[in-house]
BAMIVO-805642 format. One record per residue: x, y, z of N, C-alpha, C in turn; residue in three letters. Coordinates in steps of 0.02 Angstrom, whole numbers, padded with zeros to 5 digits, always signed. Layout:
N
XYZXYZXYZAla ...
//
This chain:
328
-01154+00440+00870-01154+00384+00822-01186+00323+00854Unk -01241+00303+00814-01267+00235+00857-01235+00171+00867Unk -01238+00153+00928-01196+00075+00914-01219+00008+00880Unk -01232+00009+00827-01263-00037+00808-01219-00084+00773Unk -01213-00143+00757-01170-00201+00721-01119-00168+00667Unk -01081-00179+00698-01025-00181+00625-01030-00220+00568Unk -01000-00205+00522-01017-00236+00433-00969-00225+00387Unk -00934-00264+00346-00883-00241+00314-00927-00182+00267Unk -00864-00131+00255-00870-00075+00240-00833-00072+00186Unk -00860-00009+00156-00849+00022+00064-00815+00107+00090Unk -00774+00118+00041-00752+00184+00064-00724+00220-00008Unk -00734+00293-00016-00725+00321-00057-00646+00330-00094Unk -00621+00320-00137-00542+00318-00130-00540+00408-00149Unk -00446+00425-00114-00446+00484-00132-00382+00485-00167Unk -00397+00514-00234-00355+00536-00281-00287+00589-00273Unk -00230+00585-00280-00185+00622-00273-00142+00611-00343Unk -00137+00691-00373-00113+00747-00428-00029+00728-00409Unk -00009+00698-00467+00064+00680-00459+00116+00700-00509Unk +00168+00729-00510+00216+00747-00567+00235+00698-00606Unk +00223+00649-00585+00247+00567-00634+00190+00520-00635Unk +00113+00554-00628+00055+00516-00636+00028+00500-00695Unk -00001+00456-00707-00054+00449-00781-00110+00425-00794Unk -00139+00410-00845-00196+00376-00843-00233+00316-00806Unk -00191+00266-00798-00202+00188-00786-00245+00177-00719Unk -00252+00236-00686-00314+00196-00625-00351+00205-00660Unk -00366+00272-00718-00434+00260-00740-00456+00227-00797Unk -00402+00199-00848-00398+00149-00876-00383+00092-00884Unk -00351+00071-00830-00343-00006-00822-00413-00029-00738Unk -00407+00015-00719-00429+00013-00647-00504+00025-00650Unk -00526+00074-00705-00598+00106-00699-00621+00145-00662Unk -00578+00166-00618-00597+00238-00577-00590+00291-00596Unk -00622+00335-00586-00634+00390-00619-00626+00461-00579Unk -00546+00486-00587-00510+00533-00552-00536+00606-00568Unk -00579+00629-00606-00589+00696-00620-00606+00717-00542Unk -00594+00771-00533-00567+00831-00589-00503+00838-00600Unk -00467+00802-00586-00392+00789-00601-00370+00749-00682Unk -00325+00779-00692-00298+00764-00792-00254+00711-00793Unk -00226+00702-00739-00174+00636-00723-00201+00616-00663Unk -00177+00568-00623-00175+00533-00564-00125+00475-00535Unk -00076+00500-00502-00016+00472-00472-00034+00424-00424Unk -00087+00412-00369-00095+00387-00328-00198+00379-00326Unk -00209+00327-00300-00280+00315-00272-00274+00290-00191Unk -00285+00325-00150-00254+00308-00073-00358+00270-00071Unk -00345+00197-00067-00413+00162-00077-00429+00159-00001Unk -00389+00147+00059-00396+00146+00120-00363+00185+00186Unk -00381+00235+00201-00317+00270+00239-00338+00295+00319Unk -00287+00324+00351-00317+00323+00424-00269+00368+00423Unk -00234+00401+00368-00179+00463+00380-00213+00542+00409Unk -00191+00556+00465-00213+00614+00490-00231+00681+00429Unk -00300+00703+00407-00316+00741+00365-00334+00690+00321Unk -00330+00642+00285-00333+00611+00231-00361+00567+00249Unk -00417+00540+00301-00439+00479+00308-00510+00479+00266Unk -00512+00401+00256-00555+00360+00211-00625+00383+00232Unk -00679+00406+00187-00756+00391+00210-00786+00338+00196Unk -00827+00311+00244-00877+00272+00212-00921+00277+00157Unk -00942+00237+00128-00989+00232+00078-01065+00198+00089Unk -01065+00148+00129-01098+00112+00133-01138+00086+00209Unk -01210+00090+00193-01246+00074+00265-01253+00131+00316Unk -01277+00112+00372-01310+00155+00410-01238+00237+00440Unk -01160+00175+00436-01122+00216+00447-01067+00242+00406Unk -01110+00253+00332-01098+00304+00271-01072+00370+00279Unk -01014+00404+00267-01033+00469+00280-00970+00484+00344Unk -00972+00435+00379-00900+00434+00436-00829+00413+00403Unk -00793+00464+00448-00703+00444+00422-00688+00391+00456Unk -00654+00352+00429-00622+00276+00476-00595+00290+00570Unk -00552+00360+00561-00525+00364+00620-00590+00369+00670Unk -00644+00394+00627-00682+00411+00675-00725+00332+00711Unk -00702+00294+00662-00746+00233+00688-00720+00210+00755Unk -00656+00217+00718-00605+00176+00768-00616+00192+00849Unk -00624+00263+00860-00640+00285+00906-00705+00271+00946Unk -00764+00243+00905-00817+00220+00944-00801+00143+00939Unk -00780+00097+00894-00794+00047+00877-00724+00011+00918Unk -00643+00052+00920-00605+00014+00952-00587-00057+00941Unk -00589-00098+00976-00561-00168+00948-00612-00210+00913Unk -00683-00196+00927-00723-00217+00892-00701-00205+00801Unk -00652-00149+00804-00651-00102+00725-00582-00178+00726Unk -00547-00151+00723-00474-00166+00733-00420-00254+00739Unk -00473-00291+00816-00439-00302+00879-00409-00282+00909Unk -00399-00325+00972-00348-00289+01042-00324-00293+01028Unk -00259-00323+00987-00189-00316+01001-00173-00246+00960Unk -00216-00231+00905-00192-00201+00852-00217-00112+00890Unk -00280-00129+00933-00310-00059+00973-00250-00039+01025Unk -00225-00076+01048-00186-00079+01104-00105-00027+01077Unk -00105-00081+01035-00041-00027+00995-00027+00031+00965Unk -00110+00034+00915-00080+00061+00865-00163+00142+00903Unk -00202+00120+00944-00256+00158+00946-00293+00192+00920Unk -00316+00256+00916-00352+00266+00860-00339+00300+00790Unk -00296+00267+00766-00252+00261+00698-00245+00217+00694Unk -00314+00223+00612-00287+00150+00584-00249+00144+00545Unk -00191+00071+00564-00129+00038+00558-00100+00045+00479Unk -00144+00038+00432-00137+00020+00369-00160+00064+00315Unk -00117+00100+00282-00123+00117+00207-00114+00090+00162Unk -00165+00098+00100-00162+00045+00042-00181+00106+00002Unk -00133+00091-00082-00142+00131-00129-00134+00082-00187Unk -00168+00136-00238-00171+00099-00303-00103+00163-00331Unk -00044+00143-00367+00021+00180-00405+00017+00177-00470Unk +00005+00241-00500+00012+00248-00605+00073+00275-00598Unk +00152+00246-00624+00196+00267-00637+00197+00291-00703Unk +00187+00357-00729+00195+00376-00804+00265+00403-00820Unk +00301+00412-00745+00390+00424-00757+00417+00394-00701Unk +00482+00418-00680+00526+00402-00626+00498+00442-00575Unk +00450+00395-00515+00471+00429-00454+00530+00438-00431Unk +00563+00471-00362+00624+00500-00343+00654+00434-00308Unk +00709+00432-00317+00750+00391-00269+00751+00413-00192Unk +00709+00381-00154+00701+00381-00102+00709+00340-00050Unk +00696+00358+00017+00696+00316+00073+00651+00313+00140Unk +00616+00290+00171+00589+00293+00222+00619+00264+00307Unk +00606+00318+00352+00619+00318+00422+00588+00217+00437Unk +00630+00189+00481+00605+00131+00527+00565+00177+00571Unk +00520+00150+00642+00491+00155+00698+00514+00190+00747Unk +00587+00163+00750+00641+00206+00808+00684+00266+00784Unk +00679+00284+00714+00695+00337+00680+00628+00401+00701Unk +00579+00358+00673+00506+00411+00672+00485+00428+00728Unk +00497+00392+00780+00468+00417+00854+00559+00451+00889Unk +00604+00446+00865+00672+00505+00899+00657+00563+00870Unk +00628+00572+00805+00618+00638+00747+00537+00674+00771Unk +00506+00644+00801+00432+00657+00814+00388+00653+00781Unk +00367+00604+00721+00359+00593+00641+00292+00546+00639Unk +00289+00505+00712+00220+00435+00721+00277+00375+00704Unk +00246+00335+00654+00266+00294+00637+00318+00274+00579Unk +00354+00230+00570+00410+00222+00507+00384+00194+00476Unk +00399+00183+00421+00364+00170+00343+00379+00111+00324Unk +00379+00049+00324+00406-00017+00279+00338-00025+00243Unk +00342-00032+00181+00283-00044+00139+00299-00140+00097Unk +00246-00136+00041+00238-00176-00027+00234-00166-00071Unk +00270-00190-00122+00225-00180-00175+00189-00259-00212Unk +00135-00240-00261+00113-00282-00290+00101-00275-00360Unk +00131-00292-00417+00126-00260-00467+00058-00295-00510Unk +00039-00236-00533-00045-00268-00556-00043-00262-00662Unk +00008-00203-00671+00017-00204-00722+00090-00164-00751Unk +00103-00185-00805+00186-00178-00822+00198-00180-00874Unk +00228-00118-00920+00245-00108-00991+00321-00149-00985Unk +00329-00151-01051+00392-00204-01069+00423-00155-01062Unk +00476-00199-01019+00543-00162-00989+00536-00121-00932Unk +00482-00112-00905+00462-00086-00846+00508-00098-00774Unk +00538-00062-00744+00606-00079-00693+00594-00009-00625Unk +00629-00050-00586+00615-00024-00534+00695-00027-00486Unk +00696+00016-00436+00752+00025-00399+00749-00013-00352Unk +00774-00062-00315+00803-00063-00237+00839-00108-00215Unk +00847-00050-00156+00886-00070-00120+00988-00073-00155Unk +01040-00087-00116+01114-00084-00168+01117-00162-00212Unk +01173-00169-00254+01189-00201-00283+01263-00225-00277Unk +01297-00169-00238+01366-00186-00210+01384-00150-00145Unk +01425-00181-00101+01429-00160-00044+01451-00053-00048Unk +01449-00009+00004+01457+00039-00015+01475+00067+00067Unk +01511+00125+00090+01516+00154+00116+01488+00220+00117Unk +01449+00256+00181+01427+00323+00186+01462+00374+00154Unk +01513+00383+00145+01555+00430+00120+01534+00430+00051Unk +01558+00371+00018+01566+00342-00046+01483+00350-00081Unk +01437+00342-00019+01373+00366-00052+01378+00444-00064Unk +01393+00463-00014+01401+00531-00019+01399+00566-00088Unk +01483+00547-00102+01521+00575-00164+01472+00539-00222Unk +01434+00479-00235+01422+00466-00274+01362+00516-00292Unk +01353+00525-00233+01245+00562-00250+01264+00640-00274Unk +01324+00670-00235+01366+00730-00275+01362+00732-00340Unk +01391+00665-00370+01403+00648-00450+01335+00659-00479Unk +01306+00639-00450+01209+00608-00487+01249+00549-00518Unk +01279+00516-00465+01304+00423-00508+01250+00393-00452Unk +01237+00407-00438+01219+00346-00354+01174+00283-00384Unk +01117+00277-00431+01118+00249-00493+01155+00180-00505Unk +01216+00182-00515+01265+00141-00529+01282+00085-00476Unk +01253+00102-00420+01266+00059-00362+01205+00034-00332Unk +01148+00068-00361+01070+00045-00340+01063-00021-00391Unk +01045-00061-00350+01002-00148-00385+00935-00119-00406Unk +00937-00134-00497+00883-00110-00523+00845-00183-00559Unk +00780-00178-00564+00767-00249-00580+00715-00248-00640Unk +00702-00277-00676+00612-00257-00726+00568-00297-00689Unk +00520-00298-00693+00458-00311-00673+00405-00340-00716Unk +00369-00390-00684+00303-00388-00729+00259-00399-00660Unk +00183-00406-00713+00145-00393-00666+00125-00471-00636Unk +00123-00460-00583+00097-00536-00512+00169-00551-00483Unk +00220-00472-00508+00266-00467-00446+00262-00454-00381Unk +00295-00462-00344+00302-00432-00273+00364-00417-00242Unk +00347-00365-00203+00432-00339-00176+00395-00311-00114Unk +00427-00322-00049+00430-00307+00008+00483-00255+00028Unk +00479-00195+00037+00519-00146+00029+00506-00104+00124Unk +00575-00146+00181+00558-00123+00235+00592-00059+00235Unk +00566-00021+00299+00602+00048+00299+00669+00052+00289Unk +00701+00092+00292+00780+00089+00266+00801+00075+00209Unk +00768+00035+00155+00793+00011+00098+00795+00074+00017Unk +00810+00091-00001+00840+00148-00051+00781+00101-00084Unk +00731+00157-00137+00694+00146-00183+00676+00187-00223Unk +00650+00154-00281+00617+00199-00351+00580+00163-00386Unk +00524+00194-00408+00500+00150-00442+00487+00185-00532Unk +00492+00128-00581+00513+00173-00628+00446+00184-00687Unk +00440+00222-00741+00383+00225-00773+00358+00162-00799Unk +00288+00157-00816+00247+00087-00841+00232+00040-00815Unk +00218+00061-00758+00189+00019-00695+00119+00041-00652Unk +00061+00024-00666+00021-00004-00600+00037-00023-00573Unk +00014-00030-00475+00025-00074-00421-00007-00041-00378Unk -00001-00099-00328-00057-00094-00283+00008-00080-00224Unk -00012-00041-00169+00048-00022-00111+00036-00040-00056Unk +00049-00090-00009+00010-00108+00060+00077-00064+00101Unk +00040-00016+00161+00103+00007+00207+00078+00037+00263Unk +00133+00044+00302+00132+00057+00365+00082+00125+00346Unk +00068+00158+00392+00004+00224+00412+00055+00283+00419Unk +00112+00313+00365+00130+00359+00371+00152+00392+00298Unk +00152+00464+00299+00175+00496+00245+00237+00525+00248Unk +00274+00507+00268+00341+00518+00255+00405+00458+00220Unk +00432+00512+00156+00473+00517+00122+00528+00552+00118Unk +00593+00512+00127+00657+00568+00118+00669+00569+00033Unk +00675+00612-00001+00686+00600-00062+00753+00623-00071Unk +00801+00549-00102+00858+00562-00084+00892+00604-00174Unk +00851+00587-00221+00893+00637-00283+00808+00612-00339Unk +00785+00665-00370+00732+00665-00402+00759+00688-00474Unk +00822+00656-00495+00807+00670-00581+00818+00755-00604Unk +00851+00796-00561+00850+00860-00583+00776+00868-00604Unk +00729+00836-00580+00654+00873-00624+00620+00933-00575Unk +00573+00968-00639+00570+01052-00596+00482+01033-00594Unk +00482+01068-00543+00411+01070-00502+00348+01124-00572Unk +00290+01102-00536+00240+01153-00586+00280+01214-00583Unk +00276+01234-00513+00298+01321-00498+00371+01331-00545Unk +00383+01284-00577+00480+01312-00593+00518+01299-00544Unk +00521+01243-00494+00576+01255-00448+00595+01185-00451Unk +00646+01149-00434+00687+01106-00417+00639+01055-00361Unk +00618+01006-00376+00571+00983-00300+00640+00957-00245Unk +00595+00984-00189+00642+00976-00110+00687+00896-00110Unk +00722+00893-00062+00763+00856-00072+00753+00848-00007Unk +00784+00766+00025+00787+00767+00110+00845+00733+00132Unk +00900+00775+00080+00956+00711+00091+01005+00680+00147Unk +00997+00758+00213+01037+00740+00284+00990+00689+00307Unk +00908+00722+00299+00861+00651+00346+00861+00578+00318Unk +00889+00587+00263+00908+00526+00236+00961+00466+00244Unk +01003+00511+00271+01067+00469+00273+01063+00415+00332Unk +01024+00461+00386+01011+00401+00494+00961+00368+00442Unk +00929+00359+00384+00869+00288+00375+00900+00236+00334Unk +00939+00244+00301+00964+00214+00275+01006+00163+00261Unk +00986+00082+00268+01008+00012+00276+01074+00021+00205Unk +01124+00015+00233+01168+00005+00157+01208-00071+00158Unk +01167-00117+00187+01178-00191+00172+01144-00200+00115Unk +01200-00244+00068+01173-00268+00004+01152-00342+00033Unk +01092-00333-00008+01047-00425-00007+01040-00466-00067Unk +01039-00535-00054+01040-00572-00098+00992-00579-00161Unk +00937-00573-00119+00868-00579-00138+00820-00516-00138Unk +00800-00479-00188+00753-00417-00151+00666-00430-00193Unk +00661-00468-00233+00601-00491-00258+00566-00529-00201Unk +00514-00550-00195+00474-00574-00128+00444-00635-00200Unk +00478-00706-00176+00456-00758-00219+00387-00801-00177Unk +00338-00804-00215+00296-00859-00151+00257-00873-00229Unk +00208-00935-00214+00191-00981-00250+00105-00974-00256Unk +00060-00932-00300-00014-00929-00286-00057-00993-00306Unk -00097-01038-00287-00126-01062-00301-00212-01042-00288Unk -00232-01073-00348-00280-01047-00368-00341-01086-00325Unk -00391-01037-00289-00450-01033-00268-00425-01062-00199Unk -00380-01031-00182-00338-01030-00104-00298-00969-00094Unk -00292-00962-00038-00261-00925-00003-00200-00922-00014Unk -00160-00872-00032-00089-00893-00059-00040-00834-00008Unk -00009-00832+00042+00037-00790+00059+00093-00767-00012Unk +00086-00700+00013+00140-00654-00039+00193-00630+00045Unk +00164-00587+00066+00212-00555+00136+00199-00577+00198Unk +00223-00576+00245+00197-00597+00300+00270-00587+00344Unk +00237-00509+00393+00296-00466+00402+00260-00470+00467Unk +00284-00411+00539+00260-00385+00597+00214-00337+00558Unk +00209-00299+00527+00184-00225+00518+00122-00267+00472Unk +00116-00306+00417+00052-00339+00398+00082-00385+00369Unk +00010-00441+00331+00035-00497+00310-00020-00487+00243Unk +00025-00521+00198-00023-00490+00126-00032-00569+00070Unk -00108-00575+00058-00123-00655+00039-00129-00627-00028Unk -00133-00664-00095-00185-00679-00131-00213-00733-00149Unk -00276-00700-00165-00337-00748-00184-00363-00757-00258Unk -00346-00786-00302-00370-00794-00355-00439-00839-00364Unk -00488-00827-00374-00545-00849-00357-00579-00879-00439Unk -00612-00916-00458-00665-00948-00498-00717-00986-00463Unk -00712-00987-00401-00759-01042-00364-00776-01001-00296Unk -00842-01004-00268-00837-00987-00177-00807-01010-00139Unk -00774-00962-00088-00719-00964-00032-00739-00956+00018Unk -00761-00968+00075-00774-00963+00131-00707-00953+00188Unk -00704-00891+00212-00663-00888+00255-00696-00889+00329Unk -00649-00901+00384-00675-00902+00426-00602-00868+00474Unk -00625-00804+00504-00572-00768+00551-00590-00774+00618Unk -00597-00822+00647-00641-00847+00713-00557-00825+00742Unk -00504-00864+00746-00448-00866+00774-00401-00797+00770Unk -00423-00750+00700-00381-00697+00695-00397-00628+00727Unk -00350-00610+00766-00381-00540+00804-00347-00478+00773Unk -00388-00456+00717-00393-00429+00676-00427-00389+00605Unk -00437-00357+00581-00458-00316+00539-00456-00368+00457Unk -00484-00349+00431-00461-00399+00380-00480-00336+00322Unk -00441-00310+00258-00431-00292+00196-00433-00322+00118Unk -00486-00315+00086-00504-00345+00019-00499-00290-00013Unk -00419-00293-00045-00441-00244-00109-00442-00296-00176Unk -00486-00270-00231-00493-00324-00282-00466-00288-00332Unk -00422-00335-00355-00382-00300-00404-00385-00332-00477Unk -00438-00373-00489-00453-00391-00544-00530-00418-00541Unk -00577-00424-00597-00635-00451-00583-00676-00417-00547Unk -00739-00459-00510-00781-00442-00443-00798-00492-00415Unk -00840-00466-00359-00856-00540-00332-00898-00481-00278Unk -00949-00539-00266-01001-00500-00195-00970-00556-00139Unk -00977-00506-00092-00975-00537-00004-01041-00548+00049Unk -01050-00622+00051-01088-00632+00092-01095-00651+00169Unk -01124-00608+00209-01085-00625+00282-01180-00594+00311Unk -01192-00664+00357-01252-00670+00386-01339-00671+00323Unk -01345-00624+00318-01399-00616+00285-01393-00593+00223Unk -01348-00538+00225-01339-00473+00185-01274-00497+00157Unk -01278-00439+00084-01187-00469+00044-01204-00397+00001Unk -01132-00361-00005-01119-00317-00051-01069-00340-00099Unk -01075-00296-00154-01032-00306-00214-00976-00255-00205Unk -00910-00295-00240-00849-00272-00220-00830-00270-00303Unk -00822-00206-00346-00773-00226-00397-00711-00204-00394Unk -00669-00208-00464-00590-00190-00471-00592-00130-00443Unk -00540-00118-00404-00516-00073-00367-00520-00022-00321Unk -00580-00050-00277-00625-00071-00221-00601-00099-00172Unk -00612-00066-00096-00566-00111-00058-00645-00111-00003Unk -00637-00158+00031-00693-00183+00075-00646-00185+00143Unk -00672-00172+00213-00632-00192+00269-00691-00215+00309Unk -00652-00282+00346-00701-00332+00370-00687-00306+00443Unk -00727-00287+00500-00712-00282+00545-00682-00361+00594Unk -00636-00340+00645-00616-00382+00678-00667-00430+00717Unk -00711-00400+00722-00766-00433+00770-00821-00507+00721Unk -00810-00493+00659-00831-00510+00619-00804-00595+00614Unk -00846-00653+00609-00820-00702+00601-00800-00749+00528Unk -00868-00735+00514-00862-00788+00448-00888-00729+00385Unk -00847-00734+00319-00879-00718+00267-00875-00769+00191Unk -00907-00749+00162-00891-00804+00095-00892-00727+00021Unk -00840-00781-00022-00811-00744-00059-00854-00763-00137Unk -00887-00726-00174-00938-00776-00230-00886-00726-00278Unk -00835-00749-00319-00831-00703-00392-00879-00705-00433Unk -00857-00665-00475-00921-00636-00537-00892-00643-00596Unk -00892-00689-00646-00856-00752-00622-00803-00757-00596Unk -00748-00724-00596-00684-00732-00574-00665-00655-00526Unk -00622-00668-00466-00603-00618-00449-00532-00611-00410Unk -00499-00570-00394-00424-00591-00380-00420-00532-00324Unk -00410-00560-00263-00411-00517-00219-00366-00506-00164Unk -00331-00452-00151-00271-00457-00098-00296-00449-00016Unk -00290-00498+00000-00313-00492+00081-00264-00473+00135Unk -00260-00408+00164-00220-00377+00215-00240-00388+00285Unk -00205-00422+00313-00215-00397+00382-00153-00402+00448Unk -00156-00390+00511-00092-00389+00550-00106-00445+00584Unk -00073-00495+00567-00067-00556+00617-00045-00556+00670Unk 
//
């Protein structure tokens, strides 16, 4: 692979066939999932072992991300983030069509996933981009509970009754770290920022039966060591966007997640951040101009700015709304 300049990059998204998938990436979103009849997931950026992202664009079109990482290193990344996380990149981002109830589930922390031999633990985001009335979602408890008492309840198929369920609209946000009991429920788009792993304990899925006729798997012993059963006050992620600025939504260890609502040019400048930077656009377009050259970015499109990279400017077309990821 030649070493020649890095450039923010375009990458193919990959579609994943879901039991509770539907139309809405390719009708609200405009992507176009064939040969698939539904579509549960659009994984727009990934570095998951087997499943990583290709390029699209420029001389290094045609390469999987991990593979960059491996020539490109902190130039791809930065040091702090090469140092840690090496050649796996840190960050998965998905586009979510809820057309039913995903499973009530849970994900491993860091010190769970590396005692089990698993990589990394899972704390994700969400970002809700679109939302039928009455649209609701699971997490996390609603009253204090004991292991036992979960126990017997998930026996019942009550467990339900003790999960904090909330509705939703869209330009929500919820920060959902590992350990926290979740679901998310039908009539929802969203966008998913998360840690770089595929693991899910699925702690009770609705009695629903698989294509084949069978009962889908369950992970309810690996479930029980992940599982935070402190009830919280707060589980919505409140922050304040202002328009044609930079607006923090999350801003965690694992990433920090902005939006940008745009009508005017933005000029950023990542001189100080040692880091990767993530544009997925989740409404509108807008082209990126950085040195000479500028590509066009539309809805549901994700661009990654390499770390080495200093200055870019943001032009919507007219308007564009864009979530900027990266690990501070």
């Amino acid at each position: 692979m030649p070493m020649k300049s890095l450039y923010p990059l375009k990458f193919n998204p990959i579609f994943k066939d879901k039991i509770w998938g539907g139309q809405k990436i390719k009708s609200v979103m405009g992507m176009d999932f064939q040969p698939l009849i539904n579509c549960g997931e659009a994984w727009v950026l990934s570095g998951v072992e087997n499943e990583e992202s290709i390029v699209t664009n420029g001389f290094l079109a045609e390469n999987e991300l991990n593979e960059l990482l491996e020539v490109y290193m902190e130039d791809l990344v930065g040091e702090k983030n090469y140092e840690k996380y090496g050649n796996q990149f840190p960050i998965l981002v998905k586009i979510i069509d809820t057309n039913d109830w995903l499973s009530i589930q849970v994900h491993p922390d860091d010190e769970l996933a590396a005692k089990r031999g698993i990589g990394s633990g899972k704390t994700e985001m969400w970002y809700i981009l679109d939302a039928e009335k009455d649209a609701e979602i699971i997490l996390g408890f609603k009253k204090e509970i004991q292991r036992n008492k979960y126990q017997e309840l998930l026996d019942r198929k009550e467990l339900k009754s003790v999960l904090n369920t909330e509705k939703v609209n869209a330009g929500d946000a919820y920060y959902v770290p590992a350990g926290r009991v979740h679901a998310l429920g039908p009539g929802m788009l969203l966008a998913e920022i998360q840690q770089t792993s595929d693991t899910t304990y699925r702690i009770y899925d609705w009695d629903r039966i698989a294509v084949d006729g069978t009962l889908r798997e369950l992970h309810i012993d690996e479930a029980l060591d992940a599982i935070d059963f402190k009830v919280h006050k707060e589980y919505k992620t409140n922050y304040v966007a202002e328009k044609n600025k930079t607006s923090t939504v999350v801003s965690s260890p694992y990433f920090t997640t902005n939006v940008m609502e745009l009508d005017v040019a933005l000029t950023k400048d990542y001189v100080a951040l040692d880091s990767f930077v993530i544009y997925l656009c989740v409404e509108g377009s807008y082209a990126l101009l950085y040195g000479d050259e500028k590509i066009i970015a539309q809805k549901g499109e994700v661009v990654l700015i390499p770390a080495i990279m200093n200055e870019v400017k943001i032009i919507p077309a007219p308007y564009a709304k864009i979530l900027e990821v990266y690990i501070a």
